[in-house]
PAVOKOL-395607 format. One record per residue: residue number from 0; residue in one letter; y, z, x of N, C-alpha, C in turn. Coordinates in pm, whole numbers, plus 50000, padded with zeros to 5 digits. Layout:
R   num   residu      nY      nZ      nX     caY     caZ     caX      cY      cZ      cX
R   NUM        A       Y       Z       X       Y       Z       X       Y       Z       X
...
This chain:
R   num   residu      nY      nZ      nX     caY     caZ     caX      cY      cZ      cX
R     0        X   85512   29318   72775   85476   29389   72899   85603   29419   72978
R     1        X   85640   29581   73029   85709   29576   73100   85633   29611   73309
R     2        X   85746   29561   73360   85756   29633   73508   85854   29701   73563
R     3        X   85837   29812   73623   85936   29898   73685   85862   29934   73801
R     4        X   85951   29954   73929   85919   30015   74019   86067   30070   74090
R     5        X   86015   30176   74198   86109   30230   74268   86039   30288   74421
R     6        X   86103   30234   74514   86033   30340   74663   86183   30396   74736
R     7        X   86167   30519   74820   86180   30626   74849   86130   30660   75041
R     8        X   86229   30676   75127   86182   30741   75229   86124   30856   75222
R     9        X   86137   30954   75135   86067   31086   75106   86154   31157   75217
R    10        X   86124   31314   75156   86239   31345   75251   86213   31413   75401
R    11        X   86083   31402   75420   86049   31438   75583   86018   31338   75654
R    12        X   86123   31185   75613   86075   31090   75689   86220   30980   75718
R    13        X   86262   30916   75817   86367   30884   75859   86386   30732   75792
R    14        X   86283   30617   75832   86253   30519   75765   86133   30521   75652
R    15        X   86161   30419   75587   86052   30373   75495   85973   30254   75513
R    16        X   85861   30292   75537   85738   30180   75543   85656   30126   75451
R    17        X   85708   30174   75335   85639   30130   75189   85726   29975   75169
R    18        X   85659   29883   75081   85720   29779   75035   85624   29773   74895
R    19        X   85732   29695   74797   85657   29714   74678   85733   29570   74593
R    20        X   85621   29492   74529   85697   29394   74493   85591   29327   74326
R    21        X   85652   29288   74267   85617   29184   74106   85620   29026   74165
R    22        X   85504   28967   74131   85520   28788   74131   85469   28759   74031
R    23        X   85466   28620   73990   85431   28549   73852   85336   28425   73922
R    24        X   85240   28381   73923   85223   28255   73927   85273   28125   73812
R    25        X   85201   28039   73834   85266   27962   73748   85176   27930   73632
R    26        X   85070   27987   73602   85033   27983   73461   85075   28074   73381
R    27        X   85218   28182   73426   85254   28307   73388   85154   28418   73380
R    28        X   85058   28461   73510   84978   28556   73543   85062   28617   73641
R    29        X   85108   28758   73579   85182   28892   73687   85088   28949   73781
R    30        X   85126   28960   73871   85036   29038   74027   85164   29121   74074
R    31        X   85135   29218   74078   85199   29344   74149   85139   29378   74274
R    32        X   85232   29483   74372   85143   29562   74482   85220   29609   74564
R    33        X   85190   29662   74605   85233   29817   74723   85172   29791   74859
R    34        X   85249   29831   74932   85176   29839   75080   85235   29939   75182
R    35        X   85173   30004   75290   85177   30119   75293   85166   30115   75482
R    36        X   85293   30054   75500   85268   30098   75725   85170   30178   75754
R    37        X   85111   30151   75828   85024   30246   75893   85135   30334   75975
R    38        X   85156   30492   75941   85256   30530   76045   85208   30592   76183
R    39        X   85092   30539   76213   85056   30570   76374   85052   30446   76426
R    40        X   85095   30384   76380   85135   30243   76501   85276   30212   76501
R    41        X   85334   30135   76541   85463   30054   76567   85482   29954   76480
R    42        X   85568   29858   76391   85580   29818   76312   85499   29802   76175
R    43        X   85494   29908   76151   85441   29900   75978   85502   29857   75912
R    44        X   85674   29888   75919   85758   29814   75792   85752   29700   75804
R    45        X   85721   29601   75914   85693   29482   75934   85580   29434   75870
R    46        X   85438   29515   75907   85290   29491   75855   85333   29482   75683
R    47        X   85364   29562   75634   85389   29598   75513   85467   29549   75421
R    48        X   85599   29453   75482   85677   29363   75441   85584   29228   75435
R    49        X   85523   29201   75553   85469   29099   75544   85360   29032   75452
R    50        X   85269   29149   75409   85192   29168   75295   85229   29164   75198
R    51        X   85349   29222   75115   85390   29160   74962   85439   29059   74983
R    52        X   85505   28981   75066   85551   28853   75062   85510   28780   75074
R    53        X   85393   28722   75155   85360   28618   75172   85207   28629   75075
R    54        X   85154   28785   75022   85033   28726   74895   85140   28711   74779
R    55        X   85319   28735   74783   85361   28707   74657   85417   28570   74650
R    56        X   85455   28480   74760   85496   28394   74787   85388   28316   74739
R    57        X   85224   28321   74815   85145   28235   74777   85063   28256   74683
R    58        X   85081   28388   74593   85056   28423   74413   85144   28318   74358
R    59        X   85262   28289   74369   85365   28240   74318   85338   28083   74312
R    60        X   85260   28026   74392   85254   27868   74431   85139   27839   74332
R    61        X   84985   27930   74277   84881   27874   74260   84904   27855   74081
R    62        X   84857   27802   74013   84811   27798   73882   84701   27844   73819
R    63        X   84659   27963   73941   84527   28013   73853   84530   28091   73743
R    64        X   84452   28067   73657   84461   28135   73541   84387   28235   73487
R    65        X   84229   28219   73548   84073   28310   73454   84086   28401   73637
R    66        X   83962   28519   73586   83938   28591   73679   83844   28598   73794
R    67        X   83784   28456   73752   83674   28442   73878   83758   28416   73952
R    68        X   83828   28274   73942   83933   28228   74086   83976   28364   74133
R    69        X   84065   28430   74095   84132   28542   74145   84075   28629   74228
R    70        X   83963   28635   74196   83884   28719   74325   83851   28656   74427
R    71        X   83851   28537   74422   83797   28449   74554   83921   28458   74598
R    72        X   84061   28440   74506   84175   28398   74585   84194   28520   74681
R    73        X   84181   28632   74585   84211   28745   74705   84156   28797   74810
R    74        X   84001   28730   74806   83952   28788   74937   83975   28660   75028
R    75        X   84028   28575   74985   84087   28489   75124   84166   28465   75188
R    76        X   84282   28502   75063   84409   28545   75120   84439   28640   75199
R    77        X   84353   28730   75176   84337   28854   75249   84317   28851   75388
R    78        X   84250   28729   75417   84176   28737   75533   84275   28636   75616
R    79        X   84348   28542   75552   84453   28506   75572   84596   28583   75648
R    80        X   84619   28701   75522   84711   28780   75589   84709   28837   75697
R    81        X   84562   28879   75693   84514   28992   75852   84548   28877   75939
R    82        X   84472   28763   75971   84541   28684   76066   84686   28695   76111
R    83        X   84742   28673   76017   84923   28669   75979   84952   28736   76129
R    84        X   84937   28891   75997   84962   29001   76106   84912   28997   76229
R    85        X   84765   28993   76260   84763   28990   76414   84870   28880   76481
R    86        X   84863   28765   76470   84933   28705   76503   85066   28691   76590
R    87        X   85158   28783   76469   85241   28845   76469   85232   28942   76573
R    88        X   85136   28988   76581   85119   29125   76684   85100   29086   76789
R    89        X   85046   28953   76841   85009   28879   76981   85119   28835   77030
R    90        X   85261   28742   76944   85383   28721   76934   85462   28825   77006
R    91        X   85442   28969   76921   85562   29028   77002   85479   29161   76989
R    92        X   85498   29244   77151   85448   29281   77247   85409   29477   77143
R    93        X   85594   29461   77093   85587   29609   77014   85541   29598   76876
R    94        X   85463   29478   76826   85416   29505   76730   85249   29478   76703
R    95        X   85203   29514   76851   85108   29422   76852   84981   29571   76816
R    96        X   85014   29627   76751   84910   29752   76704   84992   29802   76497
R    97        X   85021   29646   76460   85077   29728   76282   84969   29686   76238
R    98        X   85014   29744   76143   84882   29745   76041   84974   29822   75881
R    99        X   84891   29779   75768   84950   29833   75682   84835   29863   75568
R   100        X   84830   29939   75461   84720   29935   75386   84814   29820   75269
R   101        X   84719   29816   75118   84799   29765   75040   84660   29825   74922
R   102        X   84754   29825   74787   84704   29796   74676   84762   29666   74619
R   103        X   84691   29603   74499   84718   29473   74424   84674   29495   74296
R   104        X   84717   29465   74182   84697   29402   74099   84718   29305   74021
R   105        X   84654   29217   73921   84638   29117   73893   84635   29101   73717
R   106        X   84718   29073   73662   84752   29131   73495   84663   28984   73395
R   107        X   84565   28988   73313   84535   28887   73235   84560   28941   73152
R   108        X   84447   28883   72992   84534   28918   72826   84507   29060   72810
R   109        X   84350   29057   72888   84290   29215   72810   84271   29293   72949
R   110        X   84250   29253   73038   84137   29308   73203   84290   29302   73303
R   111        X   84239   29372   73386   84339   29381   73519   84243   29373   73623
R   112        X   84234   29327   73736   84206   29318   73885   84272   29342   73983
R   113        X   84160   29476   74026   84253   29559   74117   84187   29565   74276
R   114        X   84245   29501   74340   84206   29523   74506   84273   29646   74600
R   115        X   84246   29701   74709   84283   29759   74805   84238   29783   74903
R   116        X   84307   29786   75001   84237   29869   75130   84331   29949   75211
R   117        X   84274   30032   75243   84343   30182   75251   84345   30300   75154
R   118        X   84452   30356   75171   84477   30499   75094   84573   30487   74974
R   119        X   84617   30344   74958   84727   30325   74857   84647   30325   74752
R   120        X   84696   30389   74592   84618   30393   74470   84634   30308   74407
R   121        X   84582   30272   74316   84609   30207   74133   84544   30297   74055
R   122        X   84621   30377   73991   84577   30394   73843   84569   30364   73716
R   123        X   84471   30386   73632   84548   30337   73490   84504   30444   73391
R   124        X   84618   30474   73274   84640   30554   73226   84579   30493   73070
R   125        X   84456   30539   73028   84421   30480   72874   84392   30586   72800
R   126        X   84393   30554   72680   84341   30677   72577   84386   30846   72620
R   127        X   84506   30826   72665   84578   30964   72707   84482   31023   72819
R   128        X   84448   30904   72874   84343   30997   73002   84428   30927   73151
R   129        X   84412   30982   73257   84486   30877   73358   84379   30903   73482
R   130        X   84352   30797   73515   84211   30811   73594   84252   30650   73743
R   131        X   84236   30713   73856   84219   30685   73988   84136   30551   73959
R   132        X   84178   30416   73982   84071   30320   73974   84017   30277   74114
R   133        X   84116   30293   74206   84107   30195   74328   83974   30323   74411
R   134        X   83946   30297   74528   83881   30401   74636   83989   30401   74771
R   135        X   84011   30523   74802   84077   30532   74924   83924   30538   75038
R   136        X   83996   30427   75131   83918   30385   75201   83941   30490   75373
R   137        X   83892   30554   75355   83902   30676   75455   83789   30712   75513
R   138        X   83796   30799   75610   83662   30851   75724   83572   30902   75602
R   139        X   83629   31016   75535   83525   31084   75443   83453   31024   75366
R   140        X   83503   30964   75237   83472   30848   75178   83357   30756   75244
R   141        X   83398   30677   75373   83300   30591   75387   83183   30631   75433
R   142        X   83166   30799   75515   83067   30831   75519   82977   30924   75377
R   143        X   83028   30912   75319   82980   30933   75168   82930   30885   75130
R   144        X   82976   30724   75135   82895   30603   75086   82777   30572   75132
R   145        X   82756   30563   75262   82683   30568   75315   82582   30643   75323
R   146        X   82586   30801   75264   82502   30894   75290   82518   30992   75448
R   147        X   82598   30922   75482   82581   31011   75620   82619   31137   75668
R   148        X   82727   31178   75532   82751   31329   75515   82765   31408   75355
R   149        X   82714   31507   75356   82680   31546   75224   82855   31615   75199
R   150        X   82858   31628   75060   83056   31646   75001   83075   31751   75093
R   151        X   83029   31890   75085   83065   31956   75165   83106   31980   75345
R   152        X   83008   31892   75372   83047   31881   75545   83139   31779   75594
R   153        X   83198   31677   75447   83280   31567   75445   83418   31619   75397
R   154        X   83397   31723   75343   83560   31792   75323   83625   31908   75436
R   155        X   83473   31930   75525   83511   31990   75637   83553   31900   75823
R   156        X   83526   31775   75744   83535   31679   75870   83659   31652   75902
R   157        X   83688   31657   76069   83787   31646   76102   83889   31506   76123
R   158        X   83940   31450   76063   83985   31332   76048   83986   31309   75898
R   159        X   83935   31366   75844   83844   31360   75737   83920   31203   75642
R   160        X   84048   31245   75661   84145   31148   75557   84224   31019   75653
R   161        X   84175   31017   75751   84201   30902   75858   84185   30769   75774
R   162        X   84259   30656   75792   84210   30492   75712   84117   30437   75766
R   163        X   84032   30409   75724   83957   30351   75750   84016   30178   75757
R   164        X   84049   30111   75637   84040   29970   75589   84237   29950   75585
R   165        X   84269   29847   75652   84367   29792   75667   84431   29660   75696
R   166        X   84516   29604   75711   84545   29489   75725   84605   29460   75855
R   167        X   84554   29408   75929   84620   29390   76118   84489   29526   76184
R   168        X   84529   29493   76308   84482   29566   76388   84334   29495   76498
R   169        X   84245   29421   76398   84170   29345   76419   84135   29274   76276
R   170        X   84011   29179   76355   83937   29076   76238   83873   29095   76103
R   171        X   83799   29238   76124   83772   29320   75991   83892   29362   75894
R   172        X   83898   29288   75782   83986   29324   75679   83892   29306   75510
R   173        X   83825   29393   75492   83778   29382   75381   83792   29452   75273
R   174        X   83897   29352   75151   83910   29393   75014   83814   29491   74946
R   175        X   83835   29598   74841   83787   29608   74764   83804   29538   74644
R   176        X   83740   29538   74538   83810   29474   74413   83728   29519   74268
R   177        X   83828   29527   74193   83710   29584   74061   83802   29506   73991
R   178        X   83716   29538   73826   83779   29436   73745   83787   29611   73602
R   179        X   83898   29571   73549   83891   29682   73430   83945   29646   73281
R   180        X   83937   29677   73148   84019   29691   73069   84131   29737   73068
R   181        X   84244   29639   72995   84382   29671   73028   84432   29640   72865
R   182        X   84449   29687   72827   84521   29641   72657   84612   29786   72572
R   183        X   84639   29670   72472   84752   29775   72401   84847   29893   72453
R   184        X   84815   30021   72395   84935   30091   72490   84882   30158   72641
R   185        X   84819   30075   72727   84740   30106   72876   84867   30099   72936
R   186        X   84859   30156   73066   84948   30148   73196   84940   30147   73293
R   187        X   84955   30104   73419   84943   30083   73540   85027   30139   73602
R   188        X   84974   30229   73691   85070   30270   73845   85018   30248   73969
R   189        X   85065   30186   74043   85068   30198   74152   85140   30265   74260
R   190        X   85092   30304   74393   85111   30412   74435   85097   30367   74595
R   191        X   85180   30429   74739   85127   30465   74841   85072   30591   74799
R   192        X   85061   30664   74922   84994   30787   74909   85114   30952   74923
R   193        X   85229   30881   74936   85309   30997   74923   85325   31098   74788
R   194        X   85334   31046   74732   85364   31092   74587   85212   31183   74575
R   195        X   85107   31146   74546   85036   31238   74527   84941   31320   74630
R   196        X   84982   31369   74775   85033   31451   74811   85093   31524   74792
R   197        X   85181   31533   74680   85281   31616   74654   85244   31659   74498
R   198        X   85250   31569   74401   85194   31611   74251   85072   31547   74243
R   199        X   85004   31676   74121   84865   31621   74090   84871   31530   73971
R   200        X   84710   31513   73919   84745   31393   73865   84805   31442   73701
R   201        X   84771   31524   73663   84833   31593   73561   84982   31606   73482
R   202        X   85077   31597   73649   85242   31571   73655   85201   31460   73662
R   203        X   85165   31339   73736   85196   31200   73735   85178   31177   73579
R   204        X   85088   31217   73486   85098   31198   73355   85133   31242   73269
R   205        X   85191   31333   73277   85307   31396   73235   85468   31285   73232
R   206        X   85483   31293   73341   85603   31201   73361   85606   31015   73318
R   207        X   85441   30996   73357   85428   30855   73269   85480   30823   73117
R   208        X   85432   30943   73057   85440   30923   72907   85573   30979   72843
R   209        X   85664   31019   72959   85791   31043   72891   85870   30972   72791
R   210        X   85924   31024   72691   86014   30954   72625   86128   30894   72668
R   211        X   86160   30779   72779   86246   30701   72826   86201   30624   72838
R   212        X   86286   30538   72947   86230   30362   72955   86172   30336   73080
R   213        X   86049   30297   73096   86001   30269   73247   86038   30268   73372
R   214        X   86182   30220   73376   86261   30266   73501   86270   30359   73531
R   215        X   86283   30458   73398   86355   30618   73435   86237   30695   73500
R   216        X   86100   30634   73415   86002   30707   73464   85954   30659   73600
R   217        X   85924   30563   73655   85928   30536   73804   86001   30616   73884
R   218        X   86174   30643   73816   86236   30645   73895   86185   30819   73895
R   219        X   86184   30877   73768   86152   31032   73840   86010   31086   73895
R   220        X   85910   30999   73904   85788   30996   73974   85858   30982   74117
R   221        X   85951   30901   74159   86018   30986   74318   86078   31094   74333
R   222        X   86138   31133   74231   86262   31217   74237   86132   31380   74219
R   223        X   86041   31355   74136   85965   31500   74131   85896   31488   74296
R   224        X   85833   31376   74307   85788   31367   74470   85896   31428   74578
R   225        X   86013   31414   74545   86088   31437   74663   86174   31580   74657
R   226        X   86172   31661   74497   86176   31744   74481   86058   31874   74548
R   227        X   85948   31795   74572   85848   31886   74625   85854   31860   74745
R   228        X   85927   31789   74809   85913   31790   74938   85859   31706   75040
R   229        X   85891   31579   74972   85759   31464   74968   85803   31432   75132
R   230        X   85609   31491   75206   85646   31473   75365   85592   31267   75382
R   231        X   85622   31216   75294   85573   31110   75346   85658   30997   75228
R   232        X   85660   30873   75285   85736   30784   75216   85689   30751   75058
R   233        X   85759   30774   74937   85693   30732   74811   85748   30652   74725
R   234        X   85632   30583   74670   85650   30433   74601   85579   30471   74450
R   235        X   85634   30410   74353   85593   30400   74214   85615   30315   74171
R   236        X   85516   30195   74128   85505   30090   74058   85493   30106   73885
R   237        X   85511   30091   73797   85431   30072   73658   85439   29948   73621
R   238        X   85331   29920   73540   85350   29816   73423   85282   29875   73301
R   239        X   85407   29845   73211   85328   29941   73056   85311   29812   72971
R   240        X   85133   29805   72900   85149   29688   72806   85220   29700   72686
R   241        X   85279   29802   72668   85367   29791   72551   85504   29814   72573
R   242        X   85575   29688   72505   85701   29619   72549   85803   29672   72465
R   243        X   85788   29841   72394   85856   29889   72373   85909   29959   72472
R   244        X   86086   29980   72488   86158   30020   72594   86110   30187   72605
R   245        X   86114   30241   72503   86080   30381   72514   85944   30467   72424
R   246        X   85863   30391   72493   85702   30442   72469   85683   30552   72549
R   247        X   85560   30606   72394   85536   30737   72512   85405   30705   72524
């Protein structure tokens, strides 16, 4: 198994509020994840720092091994972090409105477990298909779910792509989480939401399956993002299960 990642201010943006980080626990189970400032508040790079570190810090301490624990771990940790952050936000005066989204995943022999909340993605790329796993947790979306607006009057709604689900801000912080097949030559990306803004998913798979080595391809999943103009900060995670350097 490899990991590569790379993040990017993008180029209509001064700082970067993305953070992106790999941990191991100690039964040698990899957890990856992304997290994504909210950029209408005041410290996101803070919200957002604080989120890979301290679920990678305390990924890093447990010995869990099967996938039931893991879902309990993450919806408590979760609820853990949001504390964090408010916290943090009661502490000091200019940070007392961050918030950050995040994606996660969670690597076993065959399955991956994937949480989020917000607009940050996970995809995974199988059988030459590359398909959106996570839900962006947004105005449209949740009234979808709900029924409360039919597709059409939900792609005309104003806010339409506003976050809904985040980490800080208040007490409501609720995970999504799915569980999927992950084996042989599968791949994982993770994502804020800059990058695809800018390319569809077609180029993101395109550039996955290049003939180089995982770095290169992370690294030009920014470089095409920022070639287009990328108005927002972008992050590219992979993990490819095949531990050949230059798979396509």
């Amino acid at each position: 198994m490899q990991v590569a990642f790379h993040t990017d201010s993008g180029v209509q943006r001064q700082e970067n509020q993305d953070y992106v980080g790999g941990f191991t626990n100690q039964a040698g189970r990899l957890m990856v994840l992304v997290a994504d400032g909210v950029t209408s508040t005041h410290g996101g790079e803070v919200a957002s720092a604080m989120a890979v570190e301290h679920f990678g810090h305390a990924w890093e301490s447990t010995t869990i091994e099967a996938i039931k624990p893991t879902i309990d771990w993450l919806k408590h940790t979760t609820l853990v972090e949001n504390q964090a952050i408010l916290a943090a936000g009661h502490r000091f005066d200019d940070l007392k409105h961050m918030a950050t989204t995040l994606v996660i995943a969670i690597i076993f022999d065959d399955q991956i477990v994937i949480g989020n909340l917000g607009d940050s993605k996970a995809f995974l790329l199988q059988d030459n298909q590359l398909k959106q796993v996570s839900c962006d947790h947004n105005l449209k979306n949740e009234l979808l779910k709900t029924g409360t607006l039919s597709q059409s009057d939900a792609e005309n709604l104003p806010q339409a792509n506003s976050v809904t689900r985040y980490l800080g801000v208040d007490d409501h912080a609720e995970i999504e989480i799915g569980q999927y097949p992950f084996t042989a030559d599968d791949m994982l990306f993770l994502t804020s939401d800059g990058i695809t803004k800018v390319l569809d998913q077609s180029t993101i798979q395109q550039i996955m399956q290049e003939a180089t080595t995982l770095d290169m391809r992370a690294y030009e999943l920014i470089a095409a993002a920022n070639r287009h103009g990328a108005p927002d900060n972008v992050t590219a995670l992979l993990v490819s299960r095949n531990s050949e350097e230059d798979t396509k």
